[in-house]
Each structure stands twice: as C-alpha cells, then as structure tokens.
C-alpha positions in Angstrom: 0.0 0.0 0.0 1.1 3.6 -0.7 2.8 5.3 2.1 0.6 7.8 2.0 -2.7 5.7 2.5 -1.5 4.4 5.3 -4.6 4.6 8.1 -4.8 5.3 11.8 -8.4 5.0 13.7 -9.1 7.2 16.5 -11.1 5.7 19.1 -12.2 7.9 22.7 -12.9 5.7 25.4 -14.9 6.0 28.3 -15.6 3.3 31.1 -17.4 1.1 28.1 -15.2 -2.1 27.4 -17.4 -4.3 26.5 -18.2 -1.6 23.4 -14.8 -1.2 22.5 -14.7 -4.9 22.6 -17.5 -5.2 19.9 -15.6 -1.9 17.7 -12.2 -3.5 17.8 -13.5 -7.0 16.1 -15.2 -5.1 13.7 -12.2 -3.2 12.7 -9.9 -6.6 12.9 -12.9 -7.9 10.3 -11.9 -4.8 7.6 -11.8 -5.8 4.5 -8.6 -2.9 4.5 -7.1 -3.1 7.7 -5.7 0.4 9.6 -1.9 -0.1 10.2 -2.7 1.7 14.2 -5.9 2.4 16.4 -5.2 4.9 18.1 -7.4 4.1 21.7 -7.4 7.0 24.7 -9.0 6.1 27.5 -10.4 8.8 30.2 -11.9 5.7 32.3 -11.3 5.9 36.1 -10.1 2.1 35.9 -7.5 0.4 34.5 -10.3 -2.1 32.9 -9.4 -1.4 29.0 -5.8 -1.5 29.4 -5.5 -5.2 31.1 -8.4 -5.8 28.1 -6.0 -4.6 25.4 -3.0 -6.0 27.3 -4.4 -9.7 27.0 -6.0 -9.4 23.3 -3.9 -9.4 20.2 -5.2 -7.6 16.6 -4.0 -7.5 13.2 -2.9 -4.0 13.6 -0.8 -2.3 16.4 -2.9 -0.3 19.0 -1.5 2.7 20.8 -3.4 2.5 23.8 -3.1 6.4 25.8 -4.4 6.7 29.7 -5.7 10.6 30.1 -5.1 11.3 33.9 -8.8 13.8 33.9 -12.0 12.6 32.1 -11.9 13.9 28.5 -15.5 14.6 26.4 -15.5 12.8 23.1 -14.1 15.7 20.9 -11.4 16.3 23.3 -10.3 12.5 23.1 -10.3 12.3 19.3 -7.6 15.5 18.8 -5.5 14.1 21.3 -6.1 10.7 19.5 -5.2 12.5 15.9 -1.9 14.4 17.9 -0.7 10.5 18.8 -1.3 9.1 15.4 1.2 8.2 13.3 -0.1 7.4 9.5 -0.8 10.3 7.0 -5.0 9.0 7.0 -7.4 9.8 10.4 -10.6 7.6 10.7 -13.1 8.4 13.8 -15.0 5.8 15.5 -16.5 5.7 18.7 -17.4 2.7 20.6 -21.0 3.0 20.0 -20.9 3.0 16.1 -19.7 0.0 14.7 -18.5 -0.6 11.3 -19.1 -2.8 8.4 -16.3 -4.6 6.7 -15.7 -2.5 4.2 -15.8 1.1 6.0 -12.3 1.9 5.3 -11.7 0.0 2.0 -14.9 2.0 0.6 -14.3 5.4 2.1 -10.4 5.1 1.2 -11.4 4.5 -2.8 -14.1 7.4 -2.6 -11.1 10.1 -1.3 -9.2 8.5 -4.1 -11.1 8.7 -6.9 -13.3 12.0 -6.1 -9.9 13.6 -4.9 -11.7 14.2 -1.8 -10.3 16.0 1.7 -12.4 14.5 3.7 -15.2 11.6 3.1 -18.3 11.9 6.1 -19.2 9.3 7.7 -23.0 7.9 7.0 -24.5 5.9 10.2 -27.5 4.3 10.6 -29.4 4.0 13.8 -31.2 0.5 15.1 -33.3 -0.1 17.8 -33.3 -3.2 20.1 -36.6 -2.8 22.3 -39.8 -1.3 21.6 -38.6 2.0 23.3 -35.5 2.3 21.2 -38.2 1.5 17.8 -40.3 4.9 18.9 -37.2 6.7 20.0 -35.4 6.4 16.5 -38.6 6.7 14.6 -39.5 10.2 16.6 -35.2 11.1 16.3 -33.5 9.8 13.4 -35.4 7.8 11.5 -34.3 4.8 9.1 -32.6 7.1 7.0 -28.5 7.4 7.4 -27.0 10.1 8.8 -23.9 12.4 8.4 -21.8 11.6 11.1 -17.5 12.9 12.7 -17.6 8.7 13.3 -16.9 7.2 10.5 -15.1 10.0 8.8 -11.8 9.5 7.2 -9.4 12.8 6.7 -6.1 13.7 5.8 -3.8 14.2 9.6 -2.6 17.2 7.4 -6.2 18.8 6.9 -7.4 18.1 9.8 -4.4 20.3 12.1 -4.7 22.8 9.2 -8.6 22.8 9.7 -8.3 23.3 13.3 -9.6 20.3 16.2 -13.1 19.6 16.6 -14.6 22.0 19.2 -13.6 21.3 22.5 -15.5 21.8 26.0 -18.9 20.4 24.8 -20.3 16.9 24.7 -22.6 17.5 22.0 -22.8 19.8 18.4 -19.2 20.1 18.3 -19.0 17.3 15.3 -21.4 19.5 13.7 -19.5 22.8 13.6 -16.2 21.2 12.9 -18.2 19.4 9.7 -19.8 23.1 8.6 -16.3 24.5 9.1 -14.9 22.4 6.8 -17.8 22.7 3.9 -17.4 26.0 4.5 -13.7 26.2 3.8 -11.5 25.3 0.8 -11.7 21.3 1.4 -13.4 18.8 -1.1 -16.3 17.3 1.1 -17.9 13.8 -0.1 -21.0 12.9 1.9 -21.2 9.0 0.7 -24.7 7.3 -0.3 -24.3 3.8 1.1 -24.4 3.3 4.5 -21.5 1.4 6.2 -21.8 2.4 10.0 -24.4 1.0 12.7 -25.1 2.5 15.7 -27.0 0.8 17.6 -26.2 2.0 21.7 -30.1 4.2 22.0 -30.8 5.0 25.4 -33.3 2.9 26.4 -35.6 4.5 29.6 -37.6 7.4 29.1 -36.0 9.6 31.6 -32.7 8.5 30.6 -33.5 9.7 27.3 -34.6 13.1 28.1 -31.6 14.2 30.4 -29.7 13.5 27.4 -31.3 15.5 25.3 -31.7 18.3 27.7 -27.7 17.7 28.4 -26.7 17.4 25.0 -28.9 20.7 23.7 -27.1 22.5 26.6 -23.6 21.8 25.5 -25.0 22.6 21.8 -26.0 25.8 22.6 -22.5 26.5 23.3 -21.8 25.9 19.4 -24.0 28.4 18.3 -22.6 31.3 20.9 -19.4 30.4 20.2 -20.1 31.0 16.2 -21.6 34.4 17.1 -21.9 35.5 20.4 -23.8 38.9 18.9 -26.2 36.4 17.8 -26.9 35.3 21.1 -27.7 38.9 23.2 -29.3 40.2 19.8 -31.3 36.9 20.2 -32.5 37.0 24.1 -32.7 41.3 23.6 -35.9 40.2 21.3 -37.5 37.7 23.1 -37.4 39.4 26.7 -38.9 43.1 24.9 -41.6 40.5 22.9 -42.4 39.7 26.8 -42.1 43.0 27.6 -43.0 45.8 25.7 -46.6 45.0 24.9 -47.1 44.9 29.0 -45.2 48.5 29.2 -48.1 50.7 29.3 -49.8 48.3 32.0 -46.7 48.2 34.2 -46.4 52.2 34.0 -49.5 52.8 34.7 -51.3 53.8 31.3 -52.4 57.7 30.6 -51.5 58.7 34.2 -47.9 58.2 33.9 -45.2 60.1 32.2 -43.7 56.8 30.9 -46.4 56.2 28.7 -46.2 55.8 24.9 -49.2 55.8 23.0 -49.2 52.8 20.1 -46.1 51.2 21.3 -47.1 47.3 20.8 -47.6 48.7 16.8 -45.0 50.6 16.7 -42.8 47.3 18.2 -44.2 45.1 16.2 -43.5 47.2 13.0 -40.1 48.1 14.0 -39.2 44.0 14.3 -40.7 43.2 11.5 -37.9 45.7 10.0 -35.1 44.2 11.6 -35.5 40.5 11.5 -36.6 41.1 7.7 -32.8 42.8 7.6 -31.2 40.6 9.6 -32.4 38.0 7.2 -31.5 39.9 3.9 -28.0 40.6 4.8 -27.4 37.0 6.3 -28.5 35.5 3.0 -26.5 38.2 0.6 -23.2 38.1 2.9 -23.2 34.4 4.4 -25.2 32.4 1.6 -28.5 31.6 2.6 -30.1 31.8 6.5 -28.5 29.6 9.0 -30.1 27.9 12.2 -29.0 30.1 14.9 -30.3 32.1 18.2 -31.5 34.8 16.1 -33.3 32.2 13.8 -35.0 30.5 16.9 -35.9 34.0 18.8 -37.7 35.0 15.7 -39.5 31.5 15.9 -40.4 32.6 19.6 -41.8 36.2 19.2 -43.8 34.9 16.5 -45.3 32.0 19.1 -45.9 35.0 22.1 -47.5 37.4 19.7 -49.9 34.7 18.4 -50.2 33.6 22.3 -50.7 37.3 23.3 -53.4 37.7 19.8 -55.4 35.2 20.8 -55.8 35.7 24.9 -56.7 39.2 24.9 -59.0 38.6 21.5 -62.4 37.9 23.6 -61.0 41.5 25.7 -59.9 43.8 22.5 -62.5 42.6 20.0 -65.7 41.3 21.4 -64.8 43.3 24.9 -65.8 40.4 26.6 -69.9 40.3 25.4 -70.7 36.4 24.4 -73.3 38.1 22.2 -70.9 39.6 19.8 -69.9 38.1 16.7 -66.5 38.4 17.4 -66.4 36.3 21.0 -64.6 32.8 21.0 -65.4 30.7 23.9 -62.2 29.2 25.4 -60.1 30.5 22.4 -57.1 29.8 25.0 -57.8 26.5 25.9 -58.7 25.7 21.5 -55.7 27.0 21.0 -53.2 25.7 22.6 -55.0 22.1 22.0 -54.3 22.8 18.0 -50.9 23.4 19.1 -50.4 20.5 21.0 -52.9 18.7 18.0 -49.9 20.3 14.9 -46.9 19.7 17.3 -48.2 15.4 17.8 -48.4 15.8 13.7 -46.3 17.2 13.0 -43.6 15.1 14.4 -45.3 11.6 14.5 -46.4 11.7 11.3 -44.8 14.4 8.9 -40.8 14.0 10.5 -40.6 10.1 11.0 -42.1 9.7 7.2 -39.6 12.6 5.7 -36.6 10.1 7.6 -37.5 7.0 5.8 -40.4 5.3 8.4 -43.2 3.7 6.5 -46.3 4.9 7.0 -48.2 1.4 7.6 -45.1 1.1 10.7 -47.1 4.2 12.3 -50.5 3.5 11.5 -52.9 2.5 13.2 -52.2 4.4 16.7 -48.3 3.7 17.0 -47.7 7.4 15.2 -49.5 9.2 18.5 -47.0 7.3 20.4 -44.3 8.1 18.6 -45.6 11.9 18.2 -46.0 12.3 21.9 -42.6 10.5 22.5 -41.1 13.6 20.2 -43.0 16.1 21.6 -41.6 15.3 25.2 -38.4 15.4 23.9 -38.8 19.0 22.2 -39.4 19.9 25.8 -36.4 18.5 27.5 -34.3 20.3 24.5 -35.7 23.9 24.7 -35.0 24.7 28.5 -31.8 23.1 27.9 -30.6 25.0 24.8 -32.4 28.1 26.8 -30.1 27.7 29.9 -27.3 26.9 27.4 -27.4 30.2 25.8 -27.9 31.9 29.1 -25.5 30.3 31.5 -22.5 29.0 29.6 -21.0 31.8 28.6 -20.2 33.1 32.3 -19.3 29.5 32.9 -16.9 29.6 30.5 -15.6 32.6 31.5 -15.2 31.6 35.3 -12.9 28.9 34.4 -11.0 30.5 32.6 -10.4 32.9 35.1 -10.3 29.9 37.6 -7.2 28.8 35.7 -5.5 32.1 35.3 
C-alpha cells in the first residue's frame, strides 16, 4: 500500500469495554485493515488497558491513559496528535462498522480527490422504546456523522480540532467549518456504519437530550456571540413591551407611549426582515442560529398574546358579539399541541424513511408524543445553554489564570 494511504483509527474511550470490545472485532474484520488504532482512555479504571493488554489484533494499538475525564471531541484531537499514518478515521465505541468502512471510504477520497469523506450511520433499535425513539429522532434514514469519517492528519491540524469543551454539536461545527472552507467534502450514499447503543428508559433519554442541547447551545454562541444577546434582547422586549403601558401605569404616567405594541411590532418586522436579507446576501443563505429560533419565539408570544386578549380587544368580553370565542385559549393551545403530535409523529418520521403502515394504526401518536416530550427536554436546555455558559466559560478561565 502507498505510504501515504496508510490509516490510523481514532477511538475515545470512556468506562465502556465491552463496546470497544464489539468496535475493535469489527475493525480486525476490515476488509482494509488500519496499520494503528489509536485508543485514549479517560476511564477511572484500569479495565481497557488489562483488556487490550491480553488481546492481540491485526494491527498495532497505541493504547493512551488521560489522567482527567476527557469529552469525546477532546479525546479524538489528542487521538489525531498521537497518530502516526498520513489518514485519520473516527470511530466511537457505540458505532460499529461494516467490513468495508475503510476500504470503501479510502477508494471514494481516491477517486473524487476528496479531503475529507463523512461518515454515514445508521441508527437500530433493540426494544420497543429504542423502535419509537429512532422513529420520533433519526429515523431509518443514514445520517452524516464525525464517526466514520476518514481525513487527511494534514487537513485536519490545518482545519483546526473539533470544538472542544462540549459533549454535544461540536462534530457538527467542525463538519460546517470544513464545507465552508477550501476542502473537497464527499458525503457518501451507502451506509457502512451502525449504531445501535439508543438510550433505552424514558428519563434517561430526556436528560440526554436536555444535556446534550445545553452543550450545543455552546456551538452556536461560540459562532456568534452577537447572535446570542441580539437573540435574548428580542425575546425578553416581545415579553415585555406589549405589558409597558400596563406596568407604568397607562395615561397617568409620564412613561407612557401611545401605540407602542404597533409601533414594536413594525419596527421588528424591519429588523428580522434585515437581519435576514444581509445573512443571506453576505453568508449564503439563513442559518439555524439564536436569532433564527428567537424570531420563531416572538412569533409564538405574539400569536399567544393575539389570541388571549381577542375575547378582551375585540368582542370586549360580550358572548353576544360576533367576534367572541369561547375558550379560544384553551382551543388554541389544544391545536398546538394537535400540529406539534403531527407534526412530528407523522410528517418527521415519514420525511426520515419510516413507513407509513409502521405508524398506523395508533403507534404514530406514540411516537408523536414520545417527540414532543423530547422537544421539551431540548428547549429549556438550549435556553439555559445560551444563558448560563458563557459566564461559565468565563469563570474557568479565570479559575485557571
């Protein structure tokens, strides 16, 4: 083999031997064996080393002990700093490959000239909860993936590590950061990963997703922190500003301004329509960030705020007139709990490849309110993400100063 195809696997460990058992004879199975896997290990024991000590491969592992607990990203750059072959390939215990990962990925660089070939992973489920879990999450569909991917060591020191100090989202910026840069991206069609690890409890599942949208808030701030204040500035004056002449103290006050939830509302519209405008003319088309979500959350308060004072501004509370709704509160947030168990148990598991005689008759409301509750568990966590991090961040840093 050429020199310069030469491979070296990155794998981060964490207290889970029997998966790095199950990873390992799936890379000894390749149908193009690495020369080095390149294992570091942030478990508290010494149970993977006196594994690896007594097991014997068809390719040399470096085997590294980190004295602190390291999160994933952290792992694999110190994995790519102790590799020694011109190719990186990430893996983590969890996803497992297929024999021909690396021999398939390693003739795709080749032959599209690529810089770096994403890795495509498929999630399985074992029990029924796993089954509503990846139909309400992933799907059946493959997914882009950091595991699985196979880069140049080169490109990826020149590209900068993967974003350290978050468990979750930092595979995602560091696989925008490189589409958005000079490097050749392949995303492959076949799928040759499995992963196949889904939480499998209910609350188990939720703390991760709250956990995991936390740490992923951190991603966005850290790509724009103006993004971020602009963002919460909105949302707490929607909250606010259409209650100013109430907290004053209306006409009797000197604080008060005549027409100011219009004039608001008008003067938003302005900016989020600019915002938008110059984001697509200067960065290529709108991206999901804070200011995308806060504009998704003044819209919800003004319709919230529309409809509760409607029976008060334009029937004035008579039952008699036309324009009275009885419980137009309670109606409406029933359709939006009605659109939301839709929406994603029907619409979002079919767009990710689930059949729709797998959801029908009644197993798509399960899976709908399975995806709802998880939509909950994310927003307070991305919410106290955006909020809290940043001054966390900042402690330690000055904690280590």
């Amino acid at each position: 083999m050429n020199s310069l195809n030469k491979i070296s696997v990155i794998i981060p460990v964490f207290n889970d031997r029997n998966l790095l058992e199950k990873a390992l004879v799936a890379i000894d199975l390749q149908i193009l064996l690495p020369h080095e896997v390149v294992i570091v290990d942030s478990s508290s024991e010494d149970e993977i080393k006196a594994y690896l000590d007594k097991s014997s491969f068809q390719f040399t592992v470096i085997y590294h002990k980190s004295p602190k607990r390291l999160f994933p990203y952290e792992a694999s750059n110190l994995g790519v700093s102790l590799s020694s072959f011109n190719l990186v390939a990430f893996l983590d215990t969890k996803t497992i490959p297929k024999e021909n990962w690396l021999s398939t990925y390693l003739e795709i660089k080749i032959k599209k000239n690529a810089d770096v070939v994403f890795g495509i992973t498929k999630y399985l489920a074992k029990s029924y909860f796993q089954n509503l879990l990846r139909d309400s999450t992933y799907g059946r569909l493959g997914h882009e993936t950091a595991p699985g991917s196979l880069i140049s060591k080169k490109d990826f020191l020149q590209a900068g590590p993967i974003m350290i100090g978050v468990r979750s989202g930092g595979d995602l910026e560091w696989r925008n950061r490189l589409k958005d840069s000079k490097y050749n991206c392949v995303i492959p069609k076949d799928i040759v990963l499995i992963y196949n690890e889904l939480p499998n409890s209910l609350f188990k599942t939720l703390k991760q997703f709250f956990l995991y949208q936390m740490y992923g808030a951190k991603v966005n701030i850290q790509k724009n922190v103006k993004d971020l204040f602009l963002g919460l500035t909105l949302i707490f004056s929607a909250i606010l500003i259409p209650q100013w002449n109430g907290i004053v103290g209306w006409e009797d006050s000197p604080l008060y301004l005549p027409y100011i939830t219009r004039i608001y509302a008008i003067s938003l519209v302005i900016i989020l329509m600019a915002y938008f405008i110059i984001n697509r003319a200067v960065f290529r088309g709108l991206q999901s960030n804070f200011i995308l979500n806060a504009a998704k959350t003044i819209i919800f308060i003004f319709l919230f705020l529309a409809i509760f004072r409607w029976n008060e501004v334009l029937a004035n509370w008579v039952e008699e007139s036309v324009w009275y709704v009885p419980n137009i509160t309670k109606i409406y947030v029933t359709l939006i709990f009605l659109a939301s168990i839709l929406y994603r148990g029907l619409y979002f598991p079919y767009r990710n490849g689930v059949l729709i005689e797998d959801l029908f008759p009644l197993r798509w409301l399960q899976v709908g309110f399975l995806g709802l509750l998880l939509d909950l568990a994310k927003a307070p966590g991305y919410l106290l993400g955006s909020i809290m991090l940043p001054f966390i961040d900042n402690k330690s840093k000055q904690n280590k100063n």
